[in-house]
VEXFIBA-11562 format. One record per residue (C-alpha): z, y, x; residue in three letters. Coordinates in steps of 0.02 Angstrom, whole numbers. Each point is the difference from the previous one (the first is absolute). Layout:
{{Z Y X} ALA}
...
! end
This chain:
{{0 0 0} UNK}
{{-22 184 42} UNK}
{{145 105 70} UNK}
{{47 119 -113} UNK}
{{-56 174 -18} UNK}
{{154 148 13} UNK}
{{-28 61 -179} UNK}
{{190 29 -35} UNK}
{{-53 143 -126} UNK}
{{-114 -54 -94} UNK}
{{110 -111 -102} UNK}
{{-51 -176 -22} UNK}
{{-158 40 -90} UNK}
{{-43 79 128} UNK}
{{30 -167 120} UNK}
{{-105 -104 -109} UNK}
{{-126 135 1} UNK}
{{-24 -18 189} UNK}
{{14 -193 1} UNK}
{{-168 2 -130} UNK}
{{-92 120 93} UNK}
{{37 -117 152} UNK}
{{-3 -180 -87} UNK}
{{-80 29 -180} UNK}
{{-56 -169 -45} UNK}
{{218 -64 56} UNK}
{{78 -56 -128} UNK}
{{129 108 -72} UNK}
{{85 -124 -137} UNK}
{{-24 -166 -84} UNK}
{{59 -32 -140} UNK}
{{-70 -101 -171} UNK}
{{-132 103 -24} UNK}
{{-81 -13 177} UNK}
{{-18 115 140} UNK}
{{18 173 21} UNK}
{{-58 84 164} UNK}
{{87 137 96} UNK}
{{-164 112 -52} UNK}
{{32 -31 -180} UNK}
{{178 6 8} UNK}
{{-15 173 93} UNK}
{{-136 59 -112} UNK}
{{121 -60 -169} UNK}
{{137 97 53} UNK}
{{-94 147 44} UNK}
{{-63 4 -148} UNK}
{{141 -38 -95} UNK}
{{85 130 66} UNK}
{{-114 131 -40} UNK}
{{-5 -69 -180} UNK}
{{186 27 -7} UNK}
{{-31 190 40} UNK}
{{-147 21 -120} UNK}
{{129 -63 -146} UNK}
{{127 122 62} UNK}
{{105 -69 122} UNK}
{{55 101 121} UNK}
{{108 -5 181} UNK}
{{187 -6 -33} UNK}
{{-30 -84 -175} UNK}
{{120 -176 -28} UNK}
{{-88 -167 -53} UNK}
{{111 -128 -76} UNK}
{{-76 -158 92} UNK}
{{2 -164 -111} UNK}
{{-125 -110 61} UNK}
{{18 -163 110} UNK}
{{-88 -6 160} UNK}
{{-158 -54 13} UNK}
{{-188 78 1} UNK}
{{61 117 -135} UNK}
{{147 79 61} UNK}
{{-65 4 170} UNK}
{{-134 101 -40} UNK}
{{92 117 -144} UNK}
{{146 16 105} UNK}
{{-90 64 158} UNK}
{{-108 100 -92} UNK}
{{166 99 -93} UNK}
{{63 22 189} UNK}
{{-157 78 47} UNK}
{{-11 108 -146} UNK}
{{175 80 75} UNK}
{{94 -97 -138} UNK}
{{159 -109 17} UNK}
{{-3 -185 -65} UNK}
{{186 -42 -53} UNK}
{{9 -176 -6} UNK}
{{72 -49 -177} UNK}
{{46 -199 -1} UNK}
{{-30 -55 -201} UNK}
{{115 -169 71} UNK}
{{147 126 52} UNK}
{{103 -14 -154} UNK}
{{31 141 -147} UNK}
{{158 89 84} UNK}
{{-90 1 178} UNK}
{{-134 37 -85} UNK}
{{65 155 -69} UNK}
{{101 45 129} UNK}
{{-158 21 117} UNK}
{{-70 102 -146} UNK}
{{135 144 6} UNK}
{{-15 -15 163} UNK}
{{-175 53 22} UNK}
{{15 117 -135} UNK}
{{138 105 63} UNK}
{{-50 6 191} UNK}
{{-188 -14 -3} UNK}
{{-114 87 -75} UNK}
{{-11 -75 -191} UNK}
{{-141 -116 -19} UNK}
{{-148 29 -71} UNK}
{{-100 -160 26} UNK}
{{62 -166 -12} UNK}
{{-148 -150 63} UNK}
{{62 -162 -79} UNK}
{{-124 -179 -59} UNK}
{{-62 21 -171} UNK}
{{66 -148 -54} UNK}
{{166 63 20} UNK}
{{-35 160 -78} UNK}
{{-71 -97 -138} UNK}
{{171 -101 -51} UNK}
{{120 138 43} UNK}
{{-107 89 -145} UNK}
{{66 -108 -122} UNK}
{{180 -52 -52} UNK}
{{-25 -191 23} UNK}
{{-83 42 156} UNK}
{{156 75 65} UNK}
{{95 -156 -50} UNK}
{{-112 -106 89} UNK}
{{-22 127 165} UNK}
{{213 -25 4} UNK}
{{-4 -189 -20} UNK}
{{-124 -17 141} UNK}
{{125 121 113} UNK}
{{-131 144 -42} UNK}
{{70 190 -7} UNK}
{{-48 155 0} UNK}
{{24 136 -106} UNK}
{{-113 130 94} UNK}
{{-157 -99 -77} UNK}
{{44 84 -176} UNK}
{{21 165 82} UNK}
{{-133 119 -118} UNK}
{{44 124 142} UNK}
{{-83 -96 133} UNK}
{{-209 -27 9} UNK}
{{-36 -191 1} UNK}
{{-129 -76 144} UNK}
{{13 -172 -42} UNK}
{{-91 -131 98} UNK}
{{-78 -138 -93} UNK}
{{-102 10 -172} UNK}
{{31 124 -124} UNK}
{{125 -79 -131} UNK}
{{49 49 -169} UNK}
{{155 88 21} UNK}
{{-49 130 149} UNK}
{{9 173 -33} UNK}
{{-163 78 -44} UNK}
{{4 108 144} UNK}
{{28 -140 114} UNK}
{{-129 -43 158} UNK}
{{-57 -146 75} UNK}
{{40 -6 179} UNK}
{{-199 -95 31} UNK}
{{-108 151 -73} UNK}
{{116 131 110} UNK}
{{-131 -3 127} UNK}
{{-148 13 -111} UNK}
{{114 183 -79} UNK}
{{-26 68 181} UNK}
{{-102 154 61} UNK}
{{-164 -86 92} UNK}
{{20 -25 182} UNK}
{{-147 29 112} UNK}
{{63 -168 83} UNK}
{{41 -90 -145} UNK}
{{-144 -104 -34} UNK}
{{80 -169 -104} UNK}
{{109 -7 -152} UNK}
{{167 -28 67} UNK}
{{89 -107 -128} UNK}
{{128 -108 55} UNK}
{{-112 -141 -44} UNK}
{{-158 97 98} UNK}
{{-96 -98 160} UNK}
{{-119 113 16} UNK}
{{-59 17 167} UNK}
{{139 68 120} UNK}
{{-83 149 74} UNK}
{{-1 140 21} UNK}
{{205 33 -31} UNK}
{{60 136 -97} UNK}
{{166 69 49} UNK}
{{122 129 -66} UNK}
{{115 135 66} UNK}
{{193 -104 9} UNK}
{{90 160 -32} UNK}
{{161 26 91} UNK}
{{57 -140 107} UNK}
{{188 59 -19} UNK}
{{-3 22 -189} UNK}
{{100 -138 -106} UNK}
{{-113 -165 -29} UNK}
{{89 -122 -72} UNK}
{{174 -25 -48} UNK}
{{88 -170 3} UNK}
{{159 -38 -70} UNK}
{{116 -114 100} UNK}
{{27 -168 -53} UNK}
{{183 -47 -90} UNK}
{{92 -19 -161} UNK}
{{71 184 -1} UNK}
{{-27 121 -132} UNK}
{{-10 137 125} UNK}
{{-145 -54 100} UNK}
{{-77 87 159} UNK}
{{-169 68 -11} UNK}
{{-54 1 175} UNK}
{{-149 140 35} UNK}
{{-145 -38 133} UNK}
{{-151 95 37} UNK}
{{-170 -66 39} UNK}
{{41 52 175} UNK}
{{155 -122 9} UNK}
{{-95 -132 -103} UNK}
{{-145 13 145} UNK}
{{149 3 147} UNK}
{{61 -165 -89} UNK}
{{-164 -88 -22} UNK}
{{-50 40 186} UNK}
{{173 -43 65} UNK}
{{-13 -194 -96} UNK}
{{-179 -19 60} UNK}
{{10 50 181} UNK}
{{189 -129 7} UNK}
{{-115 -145 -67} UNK}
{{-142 36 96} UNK}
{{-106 17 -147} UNK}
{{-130 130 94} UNK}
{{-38 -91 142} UNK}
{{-10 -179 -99} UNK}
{{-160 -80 82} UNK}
{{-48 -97 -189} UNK}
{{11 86 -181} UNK}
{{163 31 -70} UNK}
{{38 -65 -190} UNK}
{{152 10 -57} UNK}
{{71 -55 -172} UNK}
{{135 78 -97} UNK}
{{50 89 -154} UNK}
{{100 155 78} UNK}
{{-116 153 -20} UNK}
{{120 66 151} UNK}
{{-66 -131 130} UNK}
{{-183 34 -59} UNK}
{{13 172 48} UNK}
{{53 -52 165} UNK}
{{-151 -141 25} UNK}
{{-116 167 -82} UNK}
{{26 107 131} UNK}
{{-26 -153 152} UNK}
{{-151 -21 -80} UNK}
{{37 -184 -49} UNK}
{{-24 -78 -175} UNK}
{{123 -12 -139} UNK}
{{-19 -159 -99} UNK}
{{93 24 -167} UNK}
{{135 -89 -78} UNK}
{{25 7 -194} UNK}
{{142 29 -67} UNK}
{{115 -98 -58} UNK}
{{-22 -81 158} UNK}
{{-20 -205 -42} UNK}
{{6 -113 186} UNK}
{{-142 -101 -69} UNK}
{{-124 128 -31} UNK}
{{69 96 152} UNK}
{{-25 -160 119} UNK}
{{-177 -11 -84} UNK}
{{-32 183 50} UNK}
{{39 -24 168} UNK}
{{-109 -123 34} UNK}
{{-156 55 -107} UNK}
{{-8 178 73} UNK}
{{52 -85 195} UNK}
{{155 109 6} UNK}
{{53 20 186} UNK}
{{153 104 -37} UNK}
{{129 5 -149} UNK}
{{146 94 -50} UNK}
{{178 -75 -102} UNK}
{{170 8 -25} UNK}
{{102 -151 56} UNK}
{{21 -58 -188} UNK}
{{-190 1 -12} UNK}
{{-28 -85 136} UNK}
{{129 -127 -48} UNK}
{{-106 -27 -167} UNK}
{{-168 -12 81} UNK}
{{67 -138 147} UNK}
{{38 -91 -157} UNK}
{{-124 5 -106} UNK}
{{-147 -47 130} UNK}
{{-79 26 190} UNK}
{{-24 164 66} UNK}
{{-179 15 87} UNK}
{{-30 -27 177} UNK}
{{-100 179 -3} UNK}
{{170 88 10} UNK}
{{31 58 138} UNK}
{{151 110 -24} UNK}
{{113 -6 -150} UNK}
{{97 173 -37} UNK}
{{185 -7 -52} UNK}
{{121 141 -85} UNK}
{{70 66 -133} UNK}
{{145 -90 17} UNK}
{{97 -96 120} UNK}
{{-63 -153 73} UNK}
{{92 -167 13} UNK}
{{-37 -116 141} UNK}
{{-63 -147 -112} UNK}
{{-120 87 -60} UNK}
{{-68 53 183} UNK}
{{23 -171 41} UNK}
{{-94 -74 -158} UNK}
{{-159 123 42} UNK}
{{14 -38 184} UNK}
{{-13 -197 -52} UNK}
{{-148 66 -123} UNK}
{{-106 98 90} UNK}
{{57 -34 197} UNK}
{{-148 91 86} UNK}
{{27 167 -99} UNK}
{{110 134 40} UNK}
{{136 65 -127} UNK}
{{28 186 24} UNK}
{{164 52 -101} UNK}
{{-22 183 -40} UNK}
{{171 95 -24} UNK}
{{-36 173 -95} UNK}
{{94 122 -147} UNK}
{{-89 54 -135} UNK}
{{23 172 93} UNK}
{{-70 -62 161} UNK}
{{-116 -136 11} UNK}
{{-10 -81 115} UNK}
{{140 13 136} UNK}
{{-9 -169 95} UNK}
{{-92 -142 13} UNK}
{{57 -175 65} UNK}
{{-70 -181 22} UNK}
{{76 -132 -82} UNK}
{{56 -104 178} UNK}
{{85 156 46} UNK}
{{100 9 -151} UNK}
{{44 -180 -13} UNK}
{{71 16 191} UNK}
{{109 128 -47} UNK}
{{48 -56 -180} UNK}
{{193 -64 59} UNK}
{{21 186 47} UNK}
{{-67 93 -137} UNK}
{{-160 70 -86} UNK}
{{-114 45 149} UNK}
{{-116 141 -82} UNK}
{{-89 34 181} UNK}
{{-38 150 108} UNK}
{{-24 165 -99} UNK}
{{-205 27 8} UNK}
{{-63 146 87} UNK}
{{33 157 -68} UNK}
{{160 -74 -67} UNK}
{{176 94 43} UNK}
{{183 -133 -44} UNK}
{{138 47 12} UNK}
{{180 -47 -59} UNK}
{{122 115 -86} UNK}
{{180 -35 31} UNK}
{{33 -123 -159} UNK}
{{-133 -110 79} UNK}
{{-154 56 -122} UNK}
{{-195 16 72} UNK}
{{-51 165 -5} UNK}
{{-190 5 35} UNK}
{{-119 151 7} UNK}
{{-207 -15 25} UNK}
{{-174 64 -53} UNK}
{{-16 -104 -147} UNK}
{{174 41 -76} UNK}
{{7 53 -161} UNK}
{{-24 192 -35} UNK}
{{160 21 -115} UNK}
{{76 -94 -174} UNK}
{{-36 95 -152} UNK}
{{128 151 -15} UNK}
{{57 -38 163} UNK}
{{-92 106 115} UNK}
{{-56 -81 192} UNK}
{{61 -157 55} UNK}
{{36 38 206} UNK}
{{49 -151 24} UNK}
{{16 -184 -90} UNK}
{{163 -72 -48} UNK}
{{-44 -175 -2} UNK}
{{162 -69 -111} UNK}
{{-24 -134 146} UNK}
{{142 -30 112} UNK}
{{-70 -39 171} UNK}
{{28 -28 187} UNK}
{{-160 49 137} UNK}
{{13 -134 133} UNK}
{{-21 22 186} UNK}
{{-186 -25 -21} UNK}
{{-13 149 -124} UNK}
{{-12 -117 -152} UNK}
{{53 21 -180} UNK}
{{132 -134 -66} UNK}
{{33 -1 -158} UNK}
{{195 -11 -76} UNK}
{{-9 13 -159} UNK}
{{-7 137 -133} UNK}
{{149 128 5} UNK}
{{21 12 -192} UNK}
{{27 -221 -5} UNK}
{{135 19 120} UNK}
{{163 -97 -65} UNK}
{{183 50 51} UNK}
{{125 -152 31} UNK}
{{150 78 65} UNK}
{{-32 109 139} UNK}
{{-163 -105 52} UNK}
{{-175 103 -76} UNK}
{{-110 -148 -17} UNK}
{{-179 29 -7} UNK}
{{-106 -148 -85} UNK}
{{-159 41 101} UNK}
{{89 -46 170} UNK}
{{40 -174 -46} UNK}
{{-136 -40 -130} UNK}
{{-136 -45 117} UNK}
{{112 -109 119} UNK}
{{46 -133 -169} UNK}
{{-169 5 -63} UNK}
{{-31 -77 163} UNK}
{{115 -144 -5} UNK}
{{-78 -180 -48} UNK}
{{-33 -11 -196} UNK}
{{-10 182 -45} UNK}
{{-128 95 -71} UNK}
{{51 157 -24} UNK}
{{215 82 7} UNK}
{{57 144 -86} UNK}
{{174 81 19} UNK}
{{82 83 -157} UNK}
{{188 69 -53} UNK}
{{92 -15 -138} UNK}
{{139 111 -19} UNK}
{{167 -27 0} UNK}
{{99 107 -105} UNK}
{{149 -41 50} UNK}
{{-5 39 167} UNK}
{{-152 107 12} UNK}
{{-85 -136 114} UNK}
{{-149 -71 -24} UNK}
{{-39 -209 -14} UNK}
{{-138 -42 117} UNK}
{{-117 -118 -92} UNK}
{{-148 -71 104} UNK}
{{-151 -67 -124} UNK}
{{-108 -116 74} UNK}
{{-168 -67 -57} UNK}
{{-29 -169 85} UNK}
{{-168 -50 50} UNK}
{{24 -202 -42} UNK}
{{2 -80 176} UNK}
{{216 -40 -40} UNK}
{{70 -41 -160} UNK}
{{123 133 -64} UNK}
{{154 -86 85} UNK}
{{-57 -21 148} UNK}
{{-59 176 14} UNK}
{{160 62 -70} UNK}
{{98 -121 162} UNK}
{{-142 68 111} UNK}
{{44 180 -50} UNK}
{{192 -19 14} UNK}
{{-33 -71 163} UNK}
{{-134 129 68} UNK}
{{62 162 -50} UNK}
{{150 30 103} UNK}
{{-98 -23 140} UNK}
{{-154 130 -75} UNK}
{{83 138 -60} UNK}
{{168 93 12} UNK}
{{127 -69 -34} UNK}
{{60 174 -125} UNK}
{{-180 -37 -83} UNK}
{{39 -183 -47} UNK}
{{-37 -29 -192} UNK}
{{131 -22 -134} UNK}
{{-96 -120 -101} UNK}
{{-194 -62 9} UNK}
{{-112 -23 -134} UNK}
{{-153 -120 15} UNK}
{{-135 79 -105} UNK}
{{-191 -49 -34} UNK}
{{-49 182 14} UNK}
{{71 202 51} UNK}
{{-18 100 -137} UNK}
{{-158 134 44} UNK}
{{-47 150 -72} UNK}
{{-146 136 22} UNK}
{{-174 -25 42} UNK}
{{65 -25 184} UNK}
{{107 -173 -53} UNK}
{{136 71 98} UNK}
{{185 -92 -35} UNK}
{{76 76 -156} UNK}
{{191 13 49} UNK}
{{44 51 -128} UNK}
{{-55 -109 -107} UNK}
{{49 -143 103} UNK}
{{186 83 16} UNK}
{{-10 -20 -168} UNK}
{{-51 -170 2} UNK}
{{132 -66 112} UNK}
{{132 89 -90} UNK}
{{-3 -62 -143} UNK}
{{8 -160 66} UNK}
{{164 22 118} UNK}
{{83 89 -192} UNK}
{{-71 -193 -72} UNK}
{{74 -82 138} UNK}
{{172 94 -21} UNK}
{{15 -48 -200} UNK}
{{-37 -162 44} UNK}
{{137 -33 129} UNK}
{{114 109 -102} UNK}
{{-4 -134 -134} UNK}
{{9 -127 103} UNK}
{{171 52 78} UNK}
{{68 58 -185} UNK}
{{123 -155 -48} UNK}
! end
């Protein structure tokens, strides 16, 4: 592949721009419909873009972004950046009182929002009232889509139920002014030929592009702000640690997150796109139709795809994050796929990505905690004097909604920087427990019992005491069938003094099929599991209170 041309501001439209004047006939994305070429993507969102304007969007405006990622929100979403509009990502699966949280949110410190881009089809039932039943029994919100305040681009056909002044995001480009380079209808579904490419001003690289809220169960979420110059810092940052511009074959990689595509964009590689809801089986057919050399998941989609089938021996690198990784699972992909490298990306919503590691390097070190890697280039850590990462870089986040700048990144990680300069993660501050005068941090010790024989996965909780305040230390495990529960448990009682501290040792253990997730990211729900586990240790206590009553 080509290195990559210094186009920091011209946005990411204007990357792609420069990678189809350079490669038109490369392929941009695959996806069910076919190909689509970096000259056609580049001429789409150009055009796009300039639709946008012609129906009266203008720079500064606010674009309530409901569409999942694919050919359609690729192009619509690059095309409201370049107009100088900000796409705030609104998640339909987040739940009514996130939901609406996120709305007052962007209402009271962003500019109120006059467009909202949303599927048609979901337009279509939240129309009706037994549409809105049906949109909440499939885990479907959000309110915003029956906002008469907001102008509707829906993606999609037109479906009874849209507002008459609605517009379909395919005939956007077809509204534009004529371009003296435009030559070719640039629908999304257009393969015209790809030249010559049509490009369009990106406005100001420092202006808000797209908000994203962070992930979690609160109902006072975080609505992190990055610009297309951060977005672009981020993208180049990811490629240039994977070696993605100087890869001697054609890059494809498959995955779902819009995020990562952005990244793969601006390398000039191909984005091959998952469907969502993400199914293994049609995932794992995916990979191997389109020859996928590179895909991205979390560790409990991984977990599902290593069980429902064989990954490809086209992959050549396999992208972890989102969430911490436990050693099976490294183990079960390095068994899988032994010739291909697994790159473990470690990033915040605010700053992504921060450090990359290889799987061998992060099973070496699992005994002494969650090896995260050296910072990349660019990338300032340091530790405040509680122990949390504090990170600053070019592709940090311009500010949070309301918030002003963000000079530097308060992690929430607890951390230690080893005497080769790398991150190690502890654990998050906010999970740390209190037993007497000991602060136990789950994070430190998690890793180290996931490695043990017959574990898949170890997650520290505590359940407060209150009659003295303390908190008992409950350590769920999720087996991974190579002992039968006994023998684990012996294992366990045996292994753990010698693994861990012995302040940190467990009250009781609980063997359970599966950790309790939540979020798109399938990170552990704690809370959900403290819940769990306590109401089994106030079970256990009625039952041995009867017992003992005479």
């Amino acid at each position: 592949m080509n290195g990559t041309p210094n186009t920091a501001g011209a946005g990411l439209a204007g990357r792609i721009a420069d990678h189809a004047r350079r490669t038109p006939d490369a392929a941009a994305l695959l996806d069910a419909h076919g190909t689509l070429t970096y000259a056609e993507l580049a001429r789409q969102v150009a055009a796009t873009a300039s639709g946008l304007r012609a129906a009266g969007m203008s720079a500064g405006d606010t674009v309530m972004f409901a569409v999942r990622p694919g050919r359609d929100a690729l192009v619509l979403g690059l095309a409201v950046m370049t107009a100088g509009a900000a796409v705030v990502v609104a998640d339909p699966g987040a739940g009514a009182e996130l939901d609406a949280a996120r709305g007052r949110l962007v209402t009271e410190r962003l500019t109120a929002p006059r467009w909202l881009a949303a599927e048609s089809w979901l337009c279509a039932l939240a129309a009706r009232t037994a549409g809105r039943t049906l949109l909440r029994r499939l885990g479907l919100n959000l309110p915003a889509l029956a906002d008469p305040a907001l102008r509707l681009l829906h993606t999609g056909p037109r479906l009874p139920g849209l507002p008459p002044d609605a517009i379909p995001a395919a005939t956007l480009a077809h509204t534009a002014p004529a371009s003296p380079g435009n030559t070719a209808p640039a629908s999304p579904g257009n393969t015209a030929p790809a030249s010559p490419v049509e490009t369009a001003p990106a406005g100001d690289p420092d202006r808000p592009a797209l908000v994203v809220f962070t992930s979690g169960t609160t109902a006072r979420p975080r609505a992190v702000v990055h610009s297309q110059a951060t977005l672009l810092a981020g993208a180049d940052l990811l490629g240039e640690s994977l070696g993605l511009t100087t890869a001697p074959a054609p890059v494809v990689v498959h995955s779902e997150q819009l995020m990562m595509a952005f990244a793969f964009l601006a390398a000039g590689a191909t984005w091959s796109t998952a469907p969502l809801p993400v199914r293994p089986k049609r995932f794992l057919r995916d990979l191997r139709r389109r020859r996928a050399t590179h895909t991205f998941a979390t560790p409990a989609s991984l977990a599902r795809l290593l069980d429902a089938g064989r990954l490809p021996d086209t992959l050549g690198t396999v992208l972890l994050g989102a969430a911490p990784v436990p050693p099976p699972i490294l183990r079960r992909l390095r068994e899988a796929l032994p010739s291909a490298r697994t790159a473990v990306i470690y990033g915040a919503t605010e700053m992504l990505p921060i450090a990359v590691t290889d799987a061998e390097a992060k099973l070496d070190h699992a005994p002494h905690g969650d090896l995260a890697g050296h910072p990349l280039p660019g990338v300032t850590a340091r530790l405040n004097d509680e122990g949390e990462l504090l990170l600053r870089g070019p592709h940090l986040a311009i500010g949070y909604l309301g918030d002003g700048p963000i000079g530097e990144l308060n992690t929430g990680d607890r951390a230690r920087i080893d005497a080769e300069g790398r991150i190690v993660l502890l654990g998050r501050t906010k999970d740390m427990l209190i037993r007497g005068s000991f602060n136990l941090y789950p994070g430190l010790y998690e890793p180290a019992i996931a490695a043990l024989p017959g574990i898949a996965e170890a997650v520290i909780v505590g359940v407060p005491d209150p009659q003295t305040a303390d908190e008992a230390v409950v350590l769920a495990v999720c087996p991974d069938g190579s002992l039968p529960q006994a023998e684990l448990l012996r294992s366990l009682q045996r292994h753990l003094p010698r693994t861990i501290d012995h302040a940190a040792l467990p009250d009781r253990i609980h063997c359970l099929p599966a950790i309790p997730r939540r979020g798109r990211t399938e990170k552990p729900d704690r809370e959900r599991l403290r819940a769990l586990v306590t109401k089994d240790l106030k079970a256990t206590k009625a039952t041995k209170a009867t017992k003992e009553t005479p």
